[in-house]
C-alpha positions as CSV (number, residue, x, y, z in Angstrom):
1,X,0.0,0.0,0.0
2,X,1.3,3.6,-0.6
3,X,1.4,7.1,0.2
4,X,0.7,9.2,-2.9
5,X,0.4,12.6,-4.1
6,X,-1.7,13.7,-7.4
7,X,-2.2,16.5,-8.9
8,X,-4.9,17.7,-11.1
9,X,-4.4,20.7,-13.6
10,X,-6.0,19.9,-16.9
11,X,-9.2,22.4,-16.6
12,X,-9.8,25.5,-14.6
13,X,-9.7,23.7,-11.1
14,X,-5.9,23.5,-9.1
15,X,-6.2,20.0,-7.0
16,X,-4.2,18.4,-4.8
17,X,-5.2,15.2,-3.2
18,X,-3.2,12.8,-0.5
19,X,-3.9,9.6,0.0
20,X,-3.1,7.0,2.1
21,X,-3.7,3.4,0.9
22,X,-6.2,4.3,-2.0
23,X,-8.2,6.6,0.2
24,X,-8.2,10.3,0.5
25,X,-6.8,12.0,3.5
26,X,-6.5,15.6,2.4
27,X,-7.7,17.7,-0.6
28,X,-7.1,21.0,-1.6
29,X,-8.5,22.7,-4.7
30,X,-9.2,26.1,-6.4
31,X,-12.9,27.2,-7.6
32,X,-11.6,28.0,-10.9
33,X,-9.4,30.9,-12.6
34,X,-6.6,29.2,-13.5
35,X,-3.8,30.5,-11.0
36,X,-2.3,27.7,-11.2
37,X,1.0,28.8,-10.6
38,X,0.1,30.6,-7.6
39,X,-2.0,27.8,-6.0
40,X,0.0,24.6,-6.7
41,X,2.7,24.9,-4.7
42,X,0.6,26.3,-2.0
43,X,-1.9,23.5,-1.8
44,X,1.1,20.4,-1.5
45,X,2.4,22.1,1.6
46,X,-0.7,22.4,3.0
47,X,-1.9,18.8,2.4
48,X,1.8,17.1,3.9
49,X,1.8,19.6,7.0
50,X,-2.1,18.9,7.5
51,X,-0.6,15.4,8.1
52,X,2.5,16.2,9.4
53,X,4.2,14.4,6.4
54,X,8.1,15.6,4.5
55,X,7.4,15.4,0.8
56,X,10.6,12.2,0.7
57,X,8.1,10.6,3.1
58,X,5.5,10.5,0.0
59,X,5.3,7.1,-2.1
60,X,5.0,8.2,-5.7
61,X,3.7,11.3,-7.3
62,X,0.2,10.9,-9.4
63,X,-0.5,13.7,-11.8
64,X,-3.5,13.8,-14.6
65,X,-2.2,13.0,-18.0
66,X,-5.0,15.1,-20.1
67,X,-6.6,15.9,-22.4
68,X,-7.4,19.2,-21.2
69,X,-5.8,22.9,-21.0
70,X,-2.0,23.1,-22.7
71,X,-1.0,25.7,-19.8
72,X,-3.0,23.9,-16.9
73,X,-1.4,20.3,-17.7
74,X,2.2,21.7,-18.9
75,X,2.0,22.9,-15.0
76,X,0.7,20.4,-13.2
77,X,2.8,18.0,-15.0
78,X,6.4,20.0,-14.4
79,X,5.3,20.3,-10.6
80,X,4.9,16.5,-10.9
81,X,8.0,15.7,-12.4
82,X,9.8,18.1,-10.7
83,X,9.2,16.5,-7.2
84,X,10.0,13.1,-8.5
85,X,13.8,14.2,-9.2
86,X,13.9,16.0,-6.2
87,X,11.7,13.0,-4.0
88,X,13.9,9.4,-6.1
89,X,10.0,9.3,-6.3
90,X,7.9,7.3,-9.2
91,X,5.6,9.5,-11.7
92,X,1.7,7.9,-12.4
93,X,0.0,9.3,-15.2
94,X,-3.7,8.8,-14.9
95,X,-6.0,9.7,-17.7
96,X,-7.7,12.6,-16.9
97,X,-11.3,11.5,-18.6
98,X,-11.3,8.5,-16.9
99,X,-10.3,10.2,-13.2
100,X,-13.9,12.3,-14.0
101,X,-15.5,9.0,-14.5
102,X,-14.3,7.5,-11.3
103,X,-15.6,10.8,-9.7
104,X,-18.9,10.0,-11.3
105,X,-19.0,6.4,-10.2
106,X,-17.9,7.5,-6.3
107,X,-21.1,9.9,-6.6
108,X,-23.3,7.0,-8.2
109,X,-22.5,4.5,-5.3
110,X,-23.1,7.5,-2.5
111,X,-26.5,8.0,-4.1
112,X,-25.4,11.1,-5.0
113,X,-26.2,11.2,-8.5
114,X,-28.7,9.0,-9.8
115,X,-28.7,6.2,-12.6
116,X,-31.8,4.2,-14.3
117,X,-30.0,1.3,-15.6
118,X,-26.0,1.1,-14.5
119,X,-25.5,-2.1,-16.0
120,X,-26.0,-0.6,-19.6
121,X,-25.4,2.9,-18.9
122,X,-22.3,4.9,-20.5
123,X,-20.3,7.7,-18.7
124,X,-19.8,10.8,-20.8
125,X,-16.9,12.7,-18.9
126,X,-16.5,15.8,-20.9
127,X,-13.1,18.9,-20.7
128,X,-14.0,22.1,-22.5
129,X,-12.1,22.9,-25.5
130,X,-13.6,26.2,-26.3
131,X,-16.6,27.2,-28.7
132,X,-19.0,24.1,-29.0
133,X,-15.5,21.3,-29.0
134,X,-15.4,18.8,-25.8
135,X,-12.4,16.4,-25.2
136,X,-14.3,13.1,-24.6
137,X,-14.0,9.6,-24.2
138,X,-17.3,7.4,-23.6
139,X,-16.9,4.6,-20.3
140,X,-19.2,1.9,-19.2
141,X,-20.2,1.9,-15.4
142,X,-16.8,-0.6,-14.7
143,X,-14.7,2.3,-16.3
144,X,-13.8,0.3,-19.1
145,X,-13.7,2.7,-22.3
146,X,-15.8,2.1,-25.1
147,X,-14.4,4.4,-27.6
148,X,-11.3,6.3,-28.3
149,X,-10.5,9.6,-26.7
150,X,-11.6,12.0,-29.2
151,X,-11.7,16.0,-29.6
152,X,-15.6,16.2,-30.7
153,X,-17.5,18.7,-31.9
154,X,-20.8,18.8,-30.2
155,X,-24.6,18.7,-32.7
156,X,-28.2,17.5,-31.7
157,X,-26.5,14.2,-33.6
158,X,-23.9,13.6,-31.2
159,X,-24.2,9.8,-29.6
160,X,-27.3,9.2,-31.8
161,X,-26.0,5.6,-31.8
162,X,-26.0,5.8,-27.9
163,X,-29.5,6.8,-27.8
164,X,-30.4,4.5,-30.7
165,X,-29.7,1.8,-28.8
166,X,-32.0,2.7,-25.5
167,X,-28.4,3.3,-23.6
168,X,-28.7,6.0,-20.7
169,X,-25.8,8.5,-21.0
170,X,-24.7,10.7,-18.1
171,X,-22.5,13.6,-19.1
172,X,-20.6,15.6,-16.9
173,X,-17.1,17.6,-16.5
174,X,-16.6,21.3,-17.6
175,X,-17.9,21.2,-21.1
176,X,-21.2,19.1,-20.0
177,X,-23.4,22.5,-20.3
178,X,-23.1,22.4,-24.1
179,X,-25.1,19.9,-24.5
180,X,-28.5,20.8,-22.1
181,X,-30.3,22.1,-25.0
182,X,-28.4,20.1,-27.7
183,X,-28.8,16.9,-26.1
184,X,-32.5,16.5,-24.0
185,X,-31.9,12.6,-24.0
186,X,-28.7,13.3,-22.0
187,X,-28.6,13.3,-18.4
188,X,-26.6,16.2,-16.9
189,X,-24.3,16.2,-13.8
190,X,-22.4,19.0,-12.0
191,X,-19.2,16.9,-11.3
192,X,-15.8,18.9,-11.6
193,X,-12.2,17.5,-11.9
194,X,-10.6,17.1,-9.0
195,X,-7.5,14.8,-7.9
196,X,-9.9,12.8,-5.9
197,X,-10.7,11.1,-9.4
198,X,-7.1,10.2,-9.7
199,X,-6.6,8.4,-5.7
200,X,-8.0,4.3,-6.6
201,X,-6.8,4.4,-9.9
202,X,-3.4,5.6,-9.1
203,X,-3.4,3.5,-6.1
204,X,-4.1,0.5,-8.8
205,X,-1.3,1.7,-11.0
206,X,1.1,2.0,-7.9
207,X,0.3,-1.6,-7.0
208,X,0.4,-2.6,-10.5
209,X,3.8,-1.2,-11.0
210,X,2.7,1.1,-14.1
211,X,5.1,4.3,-13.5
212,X,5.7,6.6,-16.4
213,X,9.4,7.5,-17.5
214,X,10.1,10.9,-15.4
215,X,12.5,12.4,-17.7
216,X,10.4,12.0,-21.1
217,X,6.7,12.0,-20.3
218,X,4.3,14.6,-22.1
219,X,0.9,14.6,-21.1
220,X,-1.6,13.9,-23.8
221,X,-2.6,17.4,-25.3
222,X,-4.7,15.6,-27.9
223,X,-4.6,18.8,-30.2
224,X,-1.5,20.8,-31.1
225,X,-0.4,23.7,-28.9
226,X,-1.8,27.0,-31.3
227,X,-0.3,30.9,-30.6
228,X,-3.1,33.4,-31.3
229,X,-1.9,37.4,-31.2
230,X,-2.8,39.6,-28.0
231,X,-6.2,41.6,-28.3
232,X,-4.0,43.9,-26.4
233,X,-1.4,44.2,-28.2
234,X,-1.2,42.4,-31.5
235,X,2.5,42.4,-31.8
236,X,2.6,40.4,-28.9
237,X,2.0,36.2,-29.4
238,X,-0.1,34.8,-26.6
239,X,-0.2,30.8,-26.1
240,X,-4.1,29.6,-26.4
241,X,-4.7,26.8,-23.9
């Protein structure tokens, strides 16, 4: 069993979970606004000295791998990395779709949220990528994914094969709200990410031996990195995340 650290960055939410043996022992996270930079470093002190833990006395580091925002995961990633040199520690990647889905699941089996038919119901964990564009990837009530992650484009056609078939879908994450008029069959559910999604699975992963090479992982953009020019000064190039 181990101690471990993850980090969640990919959307507007900073999150910081520890965890002891699979289960959460602190959490600290941001509403939104992506300071990032300003609340990362803040929130790992806070959750060791809540517990009265020195960062070499952590396990392994678990950080979400993406998709999701090119500035939030480059940050949350580097932080990651960073305290595995310092730490000798190992580096989990968890898929950052699939920690929303196990956030989703943990709410389903506190009656939390509710689902009609779990054993044929699909998970629809979705991270805004700007205008009407989700990151997306579809997962059964196990967590097993039925599809390939996919930058989609969101129409009153989307999942028409879902709903062909008589299969409830529950869609949640940041980019979720695009589809309450687009999508009546949907069901809608205000879940965020948070490093709590990432605490069983990297558990598993720690147990399972699956580390990630510290000095040449990349987390999983999805879509290439674009420059757009400053409103404010159009001389100027500004990254677009």
């Amino acid at each position: 069993m181990a101690r471990i650290l993850s980090i969640e960055t990919g959307t507007e939410v900073c999150s910081v979970a520890l965890a002891q043996d699979g289960v959460m022992i602190s959490l600290r996270e941001s509403g939104g606004g992506r300071a990032y930079a300003n609340n990362l470093g803040v929130y790992i002190d806070e959750v060791l000295r809540e517990n009265d833990l020195d960062a070499d006395e952590l396990d392994a580091v678990a950080v979400g791998g993406g998709p999701g925002s090119y500035t939030g995961l480059r940050i949350g990633v580097s932080t990651a990395k960073g305290l595995c040199y310092a730490l000798g520690k190992p580096l989990i990647a968890v898929d950052s779709l699939k920690a929303l889905a196990n956030i989703a699941m943990e709410e389903y089996e506190a009656g939390i949220i509710d689902l009609d038919n779990p054993e044929t119901a699909l998970l629809a964990p979705m991270i805004d990528a700007r205008r009407m564009e989700v990151y997306t990837r579809l997962f059964d009530t196990k967590l097993t994914a039925v599809n390939e992650t996919q930058a989609h484009i969101l129409t009153a056609d989307s999942f028409a094969d879902v709903f062909a078939a008589g299969r409830e879908l529950l869609v949640f994450g940041n980019g979720a709200q695009k589809c309450a008029d687009l999508l009546p069959q949907a069901k809608l559910a205000r879940i965020a990410s948070s490093a709590r999604g990432l605490v069983t699975l990297a558990e598993a992963a720690y147990q399972a031996g699956e580390f990630v090479d510290t000095a040449y992982y990349e987390p999983f953009y999805l879509k290439d990195f674009v420059v757009t020019r400053s409103k404010r000064n159009p001389l100027a190039a500004a990254p677009k995340a």
